[in-house]
N, C-alpha and C positions, 0 to 999 in steps of 0.2 A: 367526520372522518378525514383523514392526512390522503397523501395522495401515497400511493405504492411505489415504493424503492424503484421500481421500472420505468417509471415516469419520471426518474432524474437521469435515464441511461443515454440517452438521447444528449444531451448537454453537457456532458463530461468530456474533456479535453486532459485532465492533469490528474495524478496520480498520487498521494502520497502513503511511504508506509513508513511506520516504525520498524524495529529489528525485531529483536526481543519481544519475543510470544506472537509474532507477527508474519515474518521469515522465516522464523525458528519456532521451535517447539517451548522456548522460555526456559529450556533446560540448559546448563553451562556445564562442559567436563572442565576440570580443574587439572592440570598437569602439577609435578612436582617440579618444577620451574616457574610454575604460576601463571603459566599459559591461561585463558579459559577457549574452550574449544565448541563451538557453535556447531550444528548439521542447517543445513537449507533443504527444501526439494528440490528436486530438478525442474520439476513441472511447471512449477512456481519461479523459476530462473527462466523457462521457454516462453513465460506469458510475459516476465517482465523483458524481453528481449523483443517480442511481438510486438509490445506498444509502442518501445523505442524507435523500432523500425518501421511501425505505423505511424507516425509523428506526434505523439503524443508524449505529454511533458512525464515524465517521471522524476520526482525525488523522494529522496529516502531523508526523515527526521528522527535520529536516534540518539538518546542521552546517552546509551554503550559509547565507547570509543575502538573498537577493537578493528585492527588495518587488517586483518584478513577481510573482514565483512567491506571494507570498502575495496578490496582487491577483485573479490567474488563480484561486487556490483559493479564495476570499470568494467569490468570485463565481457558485462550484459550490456555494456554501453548506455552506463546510465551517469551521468556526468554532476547532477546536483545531488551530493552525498553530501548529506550536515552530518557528522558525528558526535557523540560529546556536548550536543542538543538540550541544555539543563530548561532552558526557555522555549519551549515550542513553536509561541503562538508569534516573539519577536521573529523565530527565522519563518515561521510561515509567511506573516505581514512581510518578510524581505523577498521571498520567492514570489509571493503573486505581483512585487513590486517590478520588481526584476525584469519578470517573465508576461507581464501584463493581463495576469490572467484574475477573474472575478471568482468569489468563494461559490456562487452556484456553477461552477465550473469542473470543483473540485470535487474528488472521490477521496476522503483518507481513511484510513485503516489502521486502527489503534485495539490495543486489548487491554491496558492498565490506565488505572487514575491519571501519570501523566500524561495519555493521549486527551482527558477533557476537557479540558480548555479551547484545544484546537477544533476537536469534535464537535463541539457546540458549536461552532461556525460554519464549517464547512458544509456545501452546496447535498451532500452525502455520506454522511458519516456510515461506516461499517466495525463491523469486528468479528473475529473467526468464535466458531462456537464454546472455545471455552476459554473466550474473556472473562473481566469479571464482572461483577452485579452492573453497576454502576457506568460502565462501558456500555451493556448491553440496552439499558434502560434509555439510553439516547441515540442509539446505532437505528438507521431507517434501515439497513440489511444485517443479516445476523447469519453468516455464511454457514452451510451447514458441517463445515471443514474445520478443525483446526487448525490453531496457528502452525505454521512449519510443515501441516500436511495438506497441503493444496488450496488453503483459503486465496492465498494473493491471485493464483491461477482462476480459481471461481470468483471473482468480483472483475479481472482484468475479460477474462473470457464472454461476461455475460453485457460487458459494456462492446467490445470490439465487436461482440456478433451482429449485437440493437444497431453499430453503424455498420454493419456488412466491411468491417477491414479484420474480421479473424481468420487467419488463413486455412485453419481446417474447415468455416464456413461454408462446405458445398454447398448450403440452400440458398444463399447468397447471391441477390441480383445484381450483375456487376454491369455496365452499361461500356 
């Protein structure tokens, strides 16, 4: 038997999410300008804002390219946005170069086939409850959220409590 998703909580430092079905619900409005128009949670903006401010690495890998979604995430103070992401696993290999961070380090959080590549690697792969098959089948946490409704918040949440840096953590021993 594997050891339980909890037992990677502890050693996470870095963070990565995709957009699309991730952030979002995977659903796009379509303007008659051609806009497409994304929702985020809020929730899931308060935890990725907690991390940032916790010190921990957040970046976002997303093949979308849509500048609202990196307006919304600057604004969380989150400063490694890849957009437009057609090759995942090359900007991963750049980020943990970059940032000198090792794949058991990493938390990422994908819901479709192109998040598998990079999933396969990482330290603890996730995905919100309704990824799809093949996501799920390699995910060591399987949030019981979906995407766009508080997945990112429950995976960032249950990593910051395990280090006692989540600020709603009253049980939390602080020295």
């Amino acid at each position: 038997m594997g050891k339980s998703y909890k037992e990677y909580l502890e050693q996470i430092n870095t963070f990565i999410f995709d957009v699309d079905g991730v952030l979002t619900d995977g659903t796009v409005t379509v303007t008659t300008s051609g806009d497409m128009l994304r929702t985020m949670n809020i929730k899931d903006g308060y935890a990725l804002k907690t991390a940032v401010d916790q010190g921990f690495n957040v970046c976002i890998i997303s093949g979308g390219s849509n500048e609202g979604v990196r307006i919304r995430l600057k604004g969380l103070g989150i400063t490694d946005i890849f957009l437009g992401a057609h090759n995942k696993t090359e900007q991963l290999d750049d980020y943990l170069k970059t940032h000198k961070v090792s794949l058991d380090q990493v938390l990422y959080m994908g819901d479709d086939i192109p998040d598998h590549p990079v999933m396969q690697r990482v330290g603890l792969p996730c995905c919100p409850q309704d990824a799809v098959a093949e996501i799920k089948e390699i995910s060591k946490y399987i949030s019981h959220k979906n995407g766009g409704k508080g997945a990112v918040r429950d995976v960032i949440e249950q990593v910051l409590k395990v280090q006692g840096k989540w600020a709603g953590n009253f049980n939390a021993k602080y020295d």
